[in-house]
Steps between C-alpha positions, in 0.01 A plus 500: 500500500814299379861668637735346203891388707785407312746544234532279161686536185390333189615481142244641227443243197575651129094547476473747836368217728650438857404250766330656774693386802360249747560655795281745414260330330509295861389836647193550351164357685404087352241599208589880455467705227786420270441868331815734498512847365840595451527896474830709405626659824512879529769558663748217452580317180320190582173354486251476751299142526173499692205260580201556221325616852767714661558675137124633524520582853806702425338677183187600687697647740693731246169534303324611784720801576463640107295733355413368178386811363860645590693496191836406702328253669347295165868515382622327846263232469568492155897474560403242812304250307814465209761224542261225631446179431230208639710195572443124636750255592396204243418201688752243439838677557389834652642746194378848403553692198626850561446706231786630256430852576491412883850321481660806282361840759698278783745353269476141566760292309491142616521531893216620703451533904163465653479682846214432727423862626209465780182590287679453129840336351738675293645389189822608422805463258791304634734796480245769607367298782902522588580862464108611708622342806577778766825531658512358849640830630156687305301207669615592831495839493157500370376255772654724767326792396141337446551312862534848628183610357276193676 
C-alpha cells in the first residue's frame, strides 16, 4: 500500500486541469497504476484522491457492511458513488482534469493544495485548506487526551 507525505499547492488552468505534483508522483511504485479516483469528501469540503486500487479496496469495504435490500442502505451507496471522477496524470506534464462540478462542491477558484494523507491525498481550496487547519492549542489538547487513552 502507498502512504501519500507532503503538502503542494498548484494553480488550476481556465479548462479545470492541474499538474499533479512531483513529489507525489515520486511516491508512487516505478510502473504503477497511474489510475486516480477522486471522490467528494463527506465530511470536509474537499476531495478525496485515491489509487484506482485503493479506491476499490475502500468501496468493498463500505459495500461489504450494506444491506442492499435495505432501502437506507441503496440510498448510501447511492449518495457514496456521486461526486467521482476516473483521472490520469497525462504523460508528458503530469495534469489532470478535475471536473467542473468537482471544483464548484469544494469551491476551487484558481489555487488548490494537494495533501498527502497516509492511504489518500486531499485536495483542497487555497482558502479552505487555510481556515481547516486546527488550532495548535485544539491540537494539543486533543493529543493529550488520546495519549491518555494508549
Amino acid at each position: 500500500m502507498i502512504s501519500f507525505i507532503g503538502t503542494y499547492s498548484s494553480k488550476v488552468d481556465d479548462k479545470g486541469r492541474v499538474v499533479f505534483p512531483s513529489g507525489l508522483k515520486s511516491q508512487m511504485p516505478e510502473g504503477a497504476d497511474m489510475r486516480f479516483v477522486l471522490h467528494k469528501d463527506i465530511h470536509s469540503k474537499c476531495l478525496e484522491m485515491y489509487t484506482f486500487e485503493e479506491w476499490q479496496r475502500q468501496s468493498e469495504g463500505i459495500k461489504s457492511k450494506l444491506n442492499s435490500l435495505d432501502p437506507r442502505h441503496a440510498a448510501f451507496w447511492r449518495g457514496y458513488m456521486q461526486f467521482r471522477a476516473l483521472v490520469v496524470p497525462d504523460p508528458k506534464i503530469g495534469r489532470i482534469g478535475i471536473p467542473r462540478e468537482l471544483q464548484e462542491l469544494i469551491g476551487i477558484d484558481k489555487e488548490i493544495v494537494f495533501v498527502g494523507n497516509d492511504y489518500k491525498i486531499e485536495i483542497w481550496a487555497k482558502d479552505e485548506y487555510d481556515r481547516s487547519i486546527m488550532p495548535r492549542e485544539d491540537f494539543v489538547q486533543l493529543a493529550t487526551e488520546l495519549s491518555r487513552q494508549l
